[in-house]
LUMNU-724977 format. One record per residue (C-alpha): y, x, z; residue number from 1. Coordinates in nm, 4 decimals, padded with zeros to 6 digits, always signed. Each point is the difference from the previous one (the first is absolute). Last residue first. Layout:
BEGIN
@north Y; east X; up Z; num NUM
...
//
This chain:
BEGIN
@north +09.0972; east +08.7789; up +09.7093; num 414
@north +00.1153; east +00.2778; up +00.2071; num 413
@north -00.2077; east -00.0459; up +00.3118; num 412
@north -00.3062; east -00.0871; up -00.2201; num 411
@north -00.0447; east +00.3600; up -00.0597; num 410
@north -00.1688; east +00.0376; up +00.3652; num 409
@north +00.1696; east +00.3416; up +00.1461; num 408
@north -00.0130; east -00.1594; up +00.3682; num 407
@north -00.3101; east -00.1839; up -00.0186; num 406
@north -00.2608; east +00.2789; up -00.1080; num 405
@north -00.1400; east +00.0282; up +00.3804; num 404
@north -00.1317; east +00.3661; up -00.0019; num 403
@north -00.3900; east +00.1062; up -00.0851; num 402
@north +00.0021; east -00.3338; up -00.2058; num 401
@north -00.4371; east -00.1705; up +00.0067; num 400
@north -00.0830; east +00.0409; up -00.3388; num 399
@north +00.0046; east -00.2035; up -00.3213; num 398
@north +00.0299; east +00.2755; up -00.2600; num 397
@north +00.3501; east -00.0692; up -00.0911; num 396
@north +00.1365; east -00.0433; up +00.3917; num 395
@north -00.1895; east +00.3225; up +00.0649; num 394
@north +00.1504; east +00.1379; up -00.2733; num 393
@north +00.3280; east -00.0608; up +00.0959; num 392
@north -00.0048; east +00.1502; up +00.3485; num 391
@north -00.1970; east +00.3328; up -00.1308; num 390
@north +00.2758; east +00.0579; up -00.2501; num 389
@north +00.2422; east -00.1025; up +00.2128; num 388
@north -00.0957; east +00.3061; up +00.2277; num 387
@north -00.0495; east +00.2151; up -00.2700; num 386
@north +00.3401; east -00.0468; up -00.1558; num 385
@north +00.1834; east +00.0128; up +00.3609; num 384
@north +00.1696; east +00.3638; up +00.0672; num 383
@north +00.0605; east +00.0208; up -00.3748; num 382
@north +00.1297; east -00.3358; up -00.0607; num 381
@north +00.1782; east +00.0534; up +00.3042; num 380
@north +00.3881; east -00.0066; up -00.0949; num 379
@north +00.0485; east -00.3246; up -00.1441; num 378
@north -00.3878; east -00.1584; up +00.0267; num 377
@north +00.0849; east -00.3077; up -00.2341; num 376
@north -00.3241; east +00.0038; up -00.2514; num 375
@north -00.3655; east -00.1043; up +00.0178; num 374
@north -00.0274; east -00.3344; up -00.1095; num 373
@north -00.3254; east -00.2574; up -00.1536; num 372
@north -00.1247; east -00.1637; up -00.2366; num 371
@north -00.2958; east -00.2225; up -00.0436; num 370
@north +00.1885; east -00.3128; up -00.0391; num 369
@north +00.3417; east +00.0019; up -00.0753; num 368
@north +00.2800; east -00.2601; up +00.1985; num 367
@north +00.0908; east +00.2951; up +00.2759; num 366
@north -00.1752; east +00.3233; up -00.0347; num 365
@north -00.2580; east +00.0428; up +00.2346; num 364
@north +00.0268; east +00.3131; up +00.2964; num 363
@north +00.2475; east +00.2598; up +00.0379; num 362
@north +00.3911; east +00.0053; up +00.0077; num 361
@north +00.1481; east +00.2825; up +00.1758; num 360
@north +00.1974; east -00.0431; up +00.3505; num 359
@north +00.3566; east +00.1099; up +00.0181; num 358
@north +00.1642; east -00.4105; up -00.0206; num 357
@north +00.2002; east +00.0353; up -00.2703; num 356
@north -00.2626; east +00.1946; up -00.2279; num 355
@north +00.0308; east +00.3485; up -00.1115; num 354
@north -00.1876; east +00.1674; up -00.2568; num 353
@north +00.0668; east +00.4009; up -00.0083; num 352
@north +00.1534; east +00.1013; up -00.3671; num 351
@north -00.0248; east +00.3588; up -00.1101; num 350
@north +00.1795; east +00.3206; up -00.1008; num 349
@north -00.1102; east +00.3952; up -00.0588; num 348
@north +00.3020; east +00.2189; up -00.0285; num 347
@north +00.1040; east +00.2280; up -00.2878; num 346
@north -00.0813; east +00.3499; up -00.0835; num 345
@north -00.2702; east +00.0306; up +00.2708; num 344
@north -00.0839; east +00.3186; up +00.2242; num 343
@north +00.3727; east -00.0703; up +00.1598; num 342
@north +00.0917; east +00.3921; up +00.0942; num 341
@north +00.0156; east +00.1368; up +00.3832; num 340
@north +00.0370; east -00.2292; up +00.3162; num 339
@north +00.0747; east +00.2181; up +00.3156; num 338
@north -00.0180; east -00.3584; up +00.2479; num 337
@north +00.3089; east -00.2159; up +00.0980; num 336
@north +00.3072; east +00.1680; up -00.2012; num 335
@north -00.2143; east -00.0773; up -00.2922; num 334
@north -00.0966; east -00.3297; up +00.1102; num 333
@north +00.3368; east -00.1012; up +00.0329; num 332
@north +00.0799; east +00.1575; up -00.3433; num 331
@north -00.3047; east -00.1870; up -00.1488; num 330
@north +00.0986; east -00.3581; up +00.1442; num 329
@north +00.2785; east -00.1165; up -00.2022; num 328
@north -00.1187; east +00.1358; up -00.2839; num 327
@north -00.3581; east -00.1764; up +00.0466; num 326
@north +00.1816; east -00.3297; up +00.1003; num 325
@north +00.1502; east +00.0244; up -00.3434; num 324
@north -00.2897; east -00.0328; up -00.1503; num 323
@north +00.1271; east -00.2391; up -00.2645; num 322
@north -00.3364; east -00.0751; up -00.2218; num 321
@north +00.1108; east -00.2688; up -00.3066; num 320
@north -00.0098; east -00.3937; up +00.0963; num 319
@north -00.2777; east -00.1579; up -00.1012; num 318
@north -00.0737; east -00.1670; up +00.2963; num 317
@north +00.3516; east -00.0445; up +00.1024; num 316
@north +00.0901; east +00.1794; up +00.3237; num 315
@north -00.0474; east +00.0614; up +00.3475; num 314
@north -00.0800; east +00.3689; up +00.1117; num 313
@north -00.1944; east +00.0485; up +00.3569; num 312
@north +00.0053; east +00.3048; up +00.1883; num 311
@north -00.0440; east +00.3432; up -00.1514; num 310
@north -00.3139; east +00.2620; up -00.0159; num 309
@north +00.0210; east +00.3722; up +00.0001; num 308
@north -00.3412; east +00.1620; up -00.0283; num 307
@north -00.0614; east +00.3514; up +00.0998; num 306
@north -00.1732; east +00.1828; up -00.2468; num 305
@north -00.3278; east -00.1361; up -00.2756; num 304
@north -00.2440; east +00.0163; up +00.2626; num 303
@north +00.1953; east -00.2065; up +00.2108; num 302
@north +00.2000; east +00.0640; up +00.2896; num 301
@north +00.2173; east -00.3179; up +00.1196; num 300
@north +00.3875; east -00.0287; up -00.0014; num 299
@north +00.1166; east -00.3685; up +00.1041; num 298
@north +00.3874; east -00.0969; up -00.0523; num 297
@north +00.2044; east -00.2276; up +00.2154; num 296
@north +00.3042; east +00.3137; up +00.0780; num 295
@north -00.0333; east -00.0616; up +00.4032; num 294
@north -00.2792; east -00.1497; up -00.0230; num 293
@north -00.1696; east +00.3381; up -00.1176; num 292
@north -00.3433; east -00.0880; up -00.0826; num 291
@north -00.2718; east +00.2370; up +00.0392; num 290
@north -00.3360; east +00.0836; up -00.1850; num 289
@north -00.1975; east +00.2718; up +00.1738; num 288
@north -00.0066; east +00.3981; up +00.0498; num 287
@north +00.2679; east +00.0539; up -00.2278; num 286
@north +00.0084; east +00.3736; up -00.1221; num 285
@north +00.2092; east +00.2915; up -00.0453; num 284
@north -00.1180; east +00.3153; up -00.1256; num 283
@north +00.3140; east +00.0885; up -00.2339; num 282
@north +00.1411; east -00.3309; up -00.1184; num 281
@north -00.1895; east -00.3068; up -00.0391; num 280
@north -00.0722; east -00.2255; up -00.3674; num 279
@north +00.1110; east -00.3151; up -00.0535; num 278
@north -00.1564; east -00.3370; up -00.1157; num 277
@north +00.1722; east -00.2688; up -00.1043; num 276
@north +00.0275; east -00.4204; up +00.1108; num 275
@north +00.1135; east -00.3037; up -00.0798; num 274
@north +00.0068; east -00.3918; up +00.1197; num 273
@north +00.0320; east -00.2905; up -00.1727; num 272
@north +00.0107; east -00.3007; up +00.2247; num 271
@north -00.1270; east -00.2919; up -00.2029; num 270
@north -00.0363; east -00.3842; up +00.0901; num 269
@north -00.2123; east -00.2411; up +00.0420; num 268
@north +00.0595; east -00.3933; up +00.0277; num 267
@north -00.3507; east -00.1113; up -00.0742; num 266
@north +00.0773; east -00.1608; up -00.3318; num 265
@north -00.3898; east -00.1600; up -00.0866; num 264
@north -00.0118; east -00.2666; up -00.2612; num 263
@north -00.3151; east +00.2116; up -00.1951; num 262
@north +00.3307; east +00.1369; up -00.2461; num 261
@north +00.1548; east +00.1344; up +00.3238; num 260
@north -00.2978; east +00.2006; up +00.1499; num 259
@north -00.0067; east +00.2099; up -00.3439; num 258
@north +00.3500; east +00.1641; up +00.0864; num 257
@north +00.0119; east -00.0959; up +00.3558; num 256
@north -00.2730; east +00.2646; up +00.0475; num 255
@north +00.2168; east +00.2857; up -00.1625; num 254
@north +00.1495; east +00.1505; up +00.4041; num 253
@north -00.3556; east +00.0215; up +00.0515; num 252
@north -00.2620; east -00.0278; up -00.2728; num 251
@north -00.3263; east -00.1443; up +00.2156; num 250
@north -00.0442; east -00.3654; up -00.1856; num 249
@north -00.3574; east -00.0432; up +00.0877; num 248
@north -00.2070; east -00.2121; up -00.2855; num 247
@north -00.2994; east -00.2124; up -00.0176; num 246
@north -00.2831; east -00.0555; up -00.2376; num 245
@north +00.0521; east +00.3511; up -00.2435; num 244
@north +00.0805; east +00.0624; up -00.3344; num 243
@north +00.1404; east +00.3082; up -00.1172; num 242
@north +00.1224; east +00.0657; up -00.3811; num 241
@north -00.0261; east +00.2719; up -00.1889; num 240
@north +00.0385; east +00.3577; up +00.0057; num 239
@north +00.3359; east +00.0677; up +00.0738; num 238
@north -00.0625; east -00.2747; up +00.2718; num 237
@north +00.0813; east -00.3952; up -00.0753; num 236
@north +00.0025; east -00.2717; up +00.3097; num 235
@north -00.2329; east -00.3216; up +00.0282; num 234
@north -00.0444; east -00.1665; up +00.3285; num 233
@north -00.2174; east -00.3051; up +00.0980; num 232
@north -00.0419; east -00.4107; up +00.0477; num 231
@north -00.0266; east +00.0262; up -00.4262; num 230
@north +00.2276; east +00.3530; up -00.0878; num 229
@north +00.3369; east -00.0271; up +00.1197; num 228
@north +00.2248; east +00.2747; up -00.0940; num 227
@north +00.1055; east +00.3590; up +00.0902; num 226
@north +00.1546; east +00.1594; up -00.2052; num 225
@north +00.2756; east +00.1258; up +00.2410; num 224
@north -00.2260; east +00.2037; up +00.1444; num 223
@north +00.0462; east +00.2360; up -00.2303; num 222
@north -00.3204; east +00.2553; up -00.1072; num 221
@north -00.1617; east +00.3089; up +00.1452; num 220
@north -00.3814; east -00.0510; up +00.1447; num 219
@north -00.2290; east +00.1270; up +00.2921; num 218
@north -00.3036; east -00.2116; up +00.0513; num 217
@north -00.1401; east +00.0101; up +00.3332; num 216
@north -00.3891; east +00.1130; up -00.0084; num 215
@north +00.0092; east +00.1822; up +00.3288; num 214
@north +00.0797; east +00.2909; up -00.1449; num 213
@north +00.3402; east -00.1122; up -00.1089; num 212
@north +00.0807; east -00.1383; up +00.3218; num 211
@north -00.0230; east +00.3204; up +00.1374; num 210
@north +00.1763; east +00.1397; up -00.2541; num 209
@north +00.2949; east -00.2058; up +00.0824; num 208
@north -00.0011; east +00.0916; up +00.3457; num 207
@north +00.0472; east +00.3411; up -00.0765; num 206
@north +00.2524; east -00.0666; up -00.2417; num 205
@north +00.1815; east -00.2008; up +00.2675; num 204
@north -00.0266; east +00.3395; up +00.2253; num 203
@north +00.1065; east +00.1901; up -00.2803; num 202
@north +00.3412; east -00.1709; up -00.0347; num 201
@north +00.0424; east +00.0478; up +00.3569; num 200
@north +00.0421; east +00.3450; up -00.0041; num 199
@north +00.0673; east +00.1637; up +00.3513; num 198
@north -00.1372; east -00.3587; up +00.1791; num 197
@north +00.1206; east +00.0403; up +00.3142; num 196
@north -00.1990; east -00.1913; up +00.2778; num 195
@north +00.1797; east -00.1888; up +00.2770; num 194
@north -00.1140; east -00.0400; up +00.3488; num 193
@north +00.1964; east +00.3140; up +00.1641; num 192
@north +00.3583; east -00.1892; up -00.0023; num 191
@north +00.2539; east +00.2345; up +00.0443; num 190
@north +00.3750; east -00.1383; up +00.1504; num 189
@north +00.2358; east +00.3393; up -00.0162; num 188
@north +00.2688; east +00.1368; up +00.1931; num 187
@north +00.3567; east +00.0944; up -00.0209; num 186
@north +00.0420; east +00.0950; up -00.3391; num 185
@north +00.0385; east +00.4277; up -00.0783; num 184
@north +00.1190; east +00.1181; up -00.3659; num 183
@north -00.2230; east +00.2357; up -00.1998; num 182
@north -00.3372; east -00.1379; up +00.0804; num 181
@north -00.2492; east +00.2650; up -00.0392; num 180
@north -00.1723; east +00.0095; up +00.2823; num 179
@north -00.1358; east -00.3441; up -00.0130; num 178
@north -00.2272; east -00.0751; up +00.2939; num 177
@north +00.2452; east +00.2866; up +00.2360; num 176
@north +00.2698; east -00.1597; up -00.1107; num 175
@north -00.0942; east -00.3158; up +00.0947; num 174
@north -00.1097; east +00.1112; up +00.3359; num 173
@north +00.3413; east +00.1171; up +00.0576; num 172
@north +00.1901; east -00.2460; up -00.1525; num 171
@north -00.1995; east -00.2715; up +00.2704; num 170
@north -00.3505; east -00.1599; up -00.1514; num 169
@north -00.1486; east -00.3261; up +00.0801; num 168
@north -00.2978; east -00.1490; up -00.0625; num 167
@north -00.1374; east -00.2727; up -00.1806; num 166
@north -00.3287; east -00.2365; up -00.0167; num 165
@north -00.0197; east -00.3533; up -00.0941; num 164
@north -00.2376; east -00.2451; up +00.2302; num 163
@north +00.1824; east -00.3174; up -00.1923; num 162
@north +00.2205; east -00.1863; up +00.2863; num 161
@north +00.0542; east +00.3163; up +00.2576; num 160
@north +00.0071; east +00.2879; up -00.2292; num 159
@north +00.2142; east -00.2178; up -00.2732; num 158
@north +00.2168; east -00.0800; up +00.2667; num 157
@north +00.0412; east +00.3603; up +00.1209; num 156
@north +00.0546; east +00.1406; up -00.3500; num 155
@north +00.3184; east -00.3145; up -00.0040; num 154
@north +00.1185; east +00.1466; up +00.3071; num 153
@north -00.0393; east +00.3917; up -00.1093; num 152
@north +00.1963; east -00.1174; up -00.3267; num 151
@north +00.3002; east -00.1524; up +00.1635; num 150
@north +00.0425; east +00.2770; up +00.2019; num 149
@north -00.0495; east +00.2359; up -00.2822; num 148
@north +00.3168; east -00.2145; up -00.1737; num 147
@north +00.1701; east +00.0591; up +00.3053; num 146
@north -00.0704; east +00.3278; up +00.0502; num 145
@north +00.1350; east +00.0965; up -00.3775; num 144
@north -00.1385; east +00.3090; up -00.1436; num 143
@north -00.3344; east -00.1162; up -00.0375; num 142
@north -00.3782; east +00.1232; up -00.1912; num 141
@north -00.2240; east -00.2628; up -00.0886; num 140
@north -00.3778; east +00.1769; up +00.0238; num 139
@north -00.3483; east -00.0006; up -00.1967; num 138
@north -00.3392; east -00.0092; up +00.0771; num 137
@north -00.2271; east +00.3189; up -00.0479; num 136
@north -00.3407; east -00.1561; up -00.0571; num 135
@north +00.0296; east +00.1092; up -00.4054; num 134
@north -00.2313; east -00.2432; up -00.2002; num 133
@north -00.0285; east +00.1761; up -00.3315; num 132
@north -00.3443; east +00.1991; up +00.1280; num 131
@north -00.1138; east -00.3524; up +00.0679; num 130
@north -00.0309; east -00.0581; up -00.4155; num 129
@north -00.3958; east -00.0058; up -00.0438; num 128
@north +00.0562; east -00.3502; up -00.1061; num 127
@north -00.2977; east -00.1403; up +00.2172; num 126
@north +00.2228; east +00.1397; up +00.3200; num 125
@north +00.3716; east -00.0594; up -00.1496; num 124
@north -00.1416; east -00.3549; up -00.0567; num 123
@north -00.0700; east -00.0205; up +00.4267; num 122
@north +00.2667; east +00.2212; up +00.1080; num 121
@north +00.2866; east -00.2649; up -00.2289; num 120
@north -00.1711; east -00.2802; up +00.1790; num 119
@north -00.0452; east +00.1361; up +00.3720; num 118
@north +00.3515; east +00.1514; up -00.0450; num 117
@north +00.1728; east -00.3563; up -00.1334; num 116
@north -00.1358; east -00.2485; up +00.2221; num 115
@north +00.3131; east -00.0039; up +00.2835; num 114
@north +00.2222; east -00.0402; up -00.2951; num 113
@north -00.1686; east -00.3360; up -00.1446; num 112
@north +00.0776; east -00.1210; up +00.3749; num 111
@north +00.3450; east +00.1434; up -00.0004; num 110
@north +00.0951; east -00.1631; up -00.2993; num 109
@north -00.0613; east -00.3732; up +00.1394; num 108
@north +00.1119; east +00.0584; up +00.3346; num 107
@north +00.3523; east +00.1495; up -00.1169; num 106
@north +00.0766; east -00.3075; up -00.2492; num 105
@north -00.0169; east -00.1845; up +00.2706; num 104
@north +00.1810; east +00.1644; up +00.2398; num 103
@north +00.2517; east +00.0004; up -00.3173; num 102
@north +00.0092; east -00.3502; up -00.0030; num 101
@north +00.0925; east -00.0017; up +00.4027; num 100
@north +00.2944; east +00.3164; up -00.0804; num 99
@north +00.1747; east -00.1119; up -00.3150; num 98
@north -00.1691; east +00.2001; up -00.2913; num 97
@north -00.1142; east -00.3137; up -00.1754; num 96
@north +00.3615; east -00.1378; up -00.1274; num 95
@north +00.1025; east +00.3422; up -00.0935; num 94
@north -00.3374; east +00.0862; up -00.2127; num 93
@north +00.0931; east -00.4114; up -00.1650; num 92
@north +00.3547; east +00.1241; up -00.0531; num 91
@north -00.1941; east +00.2838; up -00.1661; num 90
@north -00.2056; east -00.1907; up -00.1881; num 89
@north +00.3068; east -00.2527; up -00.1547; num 88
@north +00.2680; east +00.2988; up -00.0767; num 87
@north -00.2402; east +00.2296; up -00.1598; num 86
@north +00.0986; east -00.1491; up -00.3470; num 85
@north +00.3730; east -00.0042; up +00.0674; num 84
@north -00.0508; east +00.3538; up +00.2092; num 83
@north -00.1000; east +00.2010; up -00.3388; num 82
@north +00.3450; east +00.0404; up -00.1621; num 81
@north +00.0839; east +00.1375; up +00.3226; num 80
@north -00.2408; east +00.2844; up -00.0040; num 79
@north -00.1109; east +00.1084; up +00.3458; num 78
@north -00.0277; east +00.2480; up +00.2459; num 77
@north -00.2028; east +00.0254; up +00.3231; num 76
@north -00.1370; east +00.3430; up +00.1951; num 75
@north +00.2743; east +00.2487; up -00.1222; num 74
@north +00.3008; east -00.1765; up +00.0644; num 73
@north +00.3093; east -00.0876; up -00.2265; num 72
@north -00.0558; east -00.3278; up -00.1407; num 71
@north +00.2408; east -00.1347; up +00.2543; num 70
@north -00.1956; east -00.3609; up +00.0366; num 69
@north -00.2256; east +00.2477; up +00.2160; num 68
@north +00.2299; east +00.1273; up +00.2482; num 67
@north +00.1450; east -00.3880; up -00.0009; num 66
@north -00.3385; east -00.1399; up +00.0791; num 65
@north -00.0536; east +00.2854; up +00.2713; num 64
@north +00.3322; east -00.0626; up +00.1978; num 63
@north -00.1049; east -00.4186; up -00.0571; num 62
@north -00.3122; east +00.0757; up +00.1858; num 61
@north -00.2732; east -00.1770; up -00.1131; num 60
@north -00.1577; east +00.1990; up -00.2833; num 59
@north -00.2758; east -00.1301; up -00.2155; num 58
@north -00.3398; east +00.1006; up +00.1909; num 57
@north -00.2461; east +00.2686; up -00.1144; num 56
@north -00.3493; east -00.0967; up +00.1763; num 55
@north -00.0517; east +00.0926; up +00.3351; num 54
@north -00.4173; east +00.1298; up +00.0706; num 53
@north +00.0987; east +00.3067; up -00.2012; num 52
@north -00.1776; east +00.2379; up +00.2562; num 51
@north -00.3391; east -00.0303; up -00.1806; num 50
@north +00.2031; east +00.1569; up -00.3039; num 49
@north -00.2107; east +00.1413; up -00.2926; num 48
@north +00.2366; east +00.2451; up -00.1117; num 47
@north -00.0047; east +00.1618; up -00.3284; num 46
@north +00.3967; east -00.0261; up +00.0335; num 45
@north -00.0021; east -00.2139; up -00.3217; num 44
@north +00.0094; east +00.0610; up -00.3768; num 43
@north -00.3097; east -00.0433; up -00.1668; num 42
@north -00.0909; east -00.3246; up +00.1530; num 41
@north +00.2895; east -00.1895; up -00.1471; num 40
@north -00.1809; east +00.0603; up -00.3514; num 39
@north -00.1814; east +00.2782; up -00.1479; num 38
@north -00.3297; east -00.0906; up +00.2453; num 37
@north -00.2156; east -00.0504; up -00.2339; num 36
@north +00.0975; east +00.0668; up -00.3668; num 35
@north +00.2440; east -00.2010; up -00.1792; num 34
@north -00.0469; east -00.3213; up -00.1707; num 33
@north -00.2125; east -00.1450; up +00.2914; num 32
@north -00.2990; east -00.1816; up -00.0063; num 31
@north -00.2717; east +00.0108; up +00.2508; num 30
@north -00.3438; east -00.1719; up -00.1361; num 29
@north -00.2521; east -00.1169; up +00.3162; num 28
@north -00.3481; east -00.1447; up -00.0467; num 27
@north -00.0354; east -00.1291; up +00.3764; num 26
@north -00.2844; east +00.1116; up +00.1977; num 25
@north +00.1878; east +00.1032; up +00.3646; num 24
@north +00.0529; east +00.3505; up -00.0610; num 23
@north +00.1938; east -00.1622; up -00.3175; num 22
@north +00.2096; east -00.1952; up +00.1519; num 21
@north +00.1041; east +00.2822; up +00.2766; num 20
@north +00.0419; east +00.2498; up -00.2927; num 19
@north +00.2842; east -00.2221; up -00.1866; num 18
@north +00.2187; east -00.0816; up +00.2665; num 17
@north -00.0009; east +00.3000; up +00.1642; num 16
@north +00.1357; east +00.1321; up -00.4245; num 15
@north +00.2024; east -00.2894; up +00.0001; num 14
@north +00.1677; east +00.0578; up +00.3154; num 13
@north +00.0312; east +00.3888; up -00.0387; num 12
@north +00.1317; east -00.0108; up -00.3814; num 11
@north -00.1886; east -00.1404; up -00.2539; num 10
@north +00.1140; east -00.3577; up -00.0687; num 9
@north -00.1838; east -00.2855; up -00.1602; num 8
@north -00.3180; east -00.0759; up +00.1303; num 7
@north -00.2471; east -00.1976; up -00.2547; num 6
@north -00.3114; east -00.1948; up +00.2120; num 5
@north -00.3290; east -00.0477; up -00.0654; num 4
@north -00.2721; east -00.1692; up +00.1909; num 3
@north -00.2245; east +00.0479; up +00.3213; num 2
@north -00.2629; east +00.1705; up -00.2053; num 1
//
């Protein structure tokens, strides 16, 4: 037995996390106080992005800051009693999105990116889940030719420097892929690579219970227990405690929470995003997920309707849902695509991790032996959970890296 480790976290990162160690001999308990997958990963696109090789930077443009410092938009708002305490990372997020630590920041997401289809195919093929793996890409829709001029640069870039795929549709071909579009944009960037996930809560389930059957040890409990136990771990379940050698600290936008007390402030932040499903009028349909940059909102089919999902949210960590990006967005949408009645009574929200720099933090925890980080992935914990699962534990299990783990090493934080 290669050992015993406690994973805390069960959404897509823990849950990758969790079924590489154990296909590779370790005794593996996943803790979460919620089910798996009830977290961040619930509410997404259900896109698993090979295109996203360019992380989200902080704006550059002064036009843009002062769009966003309005509060008015769909794709950014804010709380202002929330800024003082956001005021240090995201002056850090500034400070890293200037254009040569941003090439950076660019090569080191873009080569976890480039693994994420080969990782997600392979679990989706023990899982039994490839039926949820929807080869039907996904499209940006534009109204404004400069801002599709902009785009069609930056898609050539990313085809030149990182082998990404993307073509290009006029309004007439556009309408013609999505018939049902009620206003006409000028053209379209679709990128084929991309999978759509039409429920991606059971696709983390269906990881889950592959782990399961492999001997992993599924268990509810807070992570915030956790303690020292000798040179190990010691955290308490519902049913008692859980004791394990070593320890990875998966919980997302949470992991500063029990990272903090261990002497480790990783300077992460929260963008709370939101999303609602609708139903369609008559015998329209949507064909594939599309974002409207005009507006900044995604709508993606799903089994449960057509998803609308926001932008980013800043506020306190306790702070109260405020989905006002959702009532900004709906009558857009509405005048966008035939959207009928919200199948929910109120919205779904969640936190995506951010760090400063737009690369996730995995590999040893800084100052604690035999423990270890899985958290930071912003907007691709989805896309990237199996691929960092596989990354970190071959670092745990002594292997040979199938990527060069330097760029999201913990120890840049510390």
């Amino acid at each position: 037995m290669a050992g015993s480790v406690l994973v805390l976290g069960a959404g897509m990162v823990g849950v990758s996390v969790a079924l590489h160690l154990r296909r590779r001999g370790f005794d593996v308990a996943l803790l979460d106080r919620d089910g798996p997958g009830e977290g961040a990963s619930f509410g997404n696109g259900g896109l698993i992005q090979r295109e996203a090789v360019y992380p989200a930077p902080f704006p550059r443009a002064l036009a843009e800051i002062r769009r966003i410092a309005g509060n008015r938009s769909v794709d950014a708002v804010y709380h202002a009693g929330a800024l003082p305490g956001l005021a240090a990372p995201l002056a850090r997020y500034w400070w890293q999105s200037e254009p040569g630590r941003y090439r950076r920041a660019v090569a080191g997401h873009a080569a976890l990116i480039a693994t994420c289809l080969d990782e997600h195919r392979a679990l989706a093929r023990e899982a039994g889940a490839e039926p949820l793996l929807r080869p039907i890409g996904w499209m940006k829709l534009y109204g404004d030719p400069a801002k599709m001029a902009a785009a069609l640069a930056q898609a050539e870039a990313a085809r030149r420097d990182h082998g990404v795929a993307f073509e290009v549709l006029d309004g007439t071909a556009l309408a013609a892929a999505e018939p049902h579009l009620l206003v006409p944009r000028i053209g379209a960037i679709r990128f084929p690579d991309p999978v759509s996930v039409p429920d991606p809560h059971a696709l983390t389930l269906a990881y889950a219970r592959l782990f399961a059957a492999g001997g992993g040890q599924m268990r509810r409990g807070d992570a915030r227990t956790l303690a020292r136990r000798g040179s190990g771990w010691r955290a308490m379940g519902q049913d008692g405690p859980i004791e394990a050698g070593q320890l990875v600290v998966a919980l997302g936008a949470f992991a500063a929470q029990v990272t903090k007390p261990l002497g480790y402030a990783p300077p992460l932040f929260g963008k709370r995003g939101y999303h609602r499903h609708y139903g369609l009028r008559g015998n329209a349909v949507l064909n594939r997920p599309i974002l409207d940059t005009d507006s900044g909102f995604l709508l993606a089919p799903m089994r449960a309707g057509v998803r609308l999902t926001t932008g980013a949210e800043f506020a306190r960590p306790d702070a109260a849902p405020t989905p006002v990006q959702l009532a900004r967005a709906e009558p857009v949408a509405r005048g966008l695509l035939p959207l009928a009645e919200a199948v929910e009574d109120t919205p779904w929200m969640g936190v995506r991790p951010c760090t400063p720099d737009m690369l996730p933090v995995i590999g040893k925890l800084p100052g604690q032996p035999n423990a270890w980080c899985a958290f930071g992935h912003a907007h691709q914990g989805f896309t990237l959970g199996p691929s960092t699962g596989r990354l970190l534990a071959e670092m745990m299990a002594g292997e040979a890296p199938f990527l060069d783990p330097v760029p999201y090493d913990p120890a840049r934080f510390a």
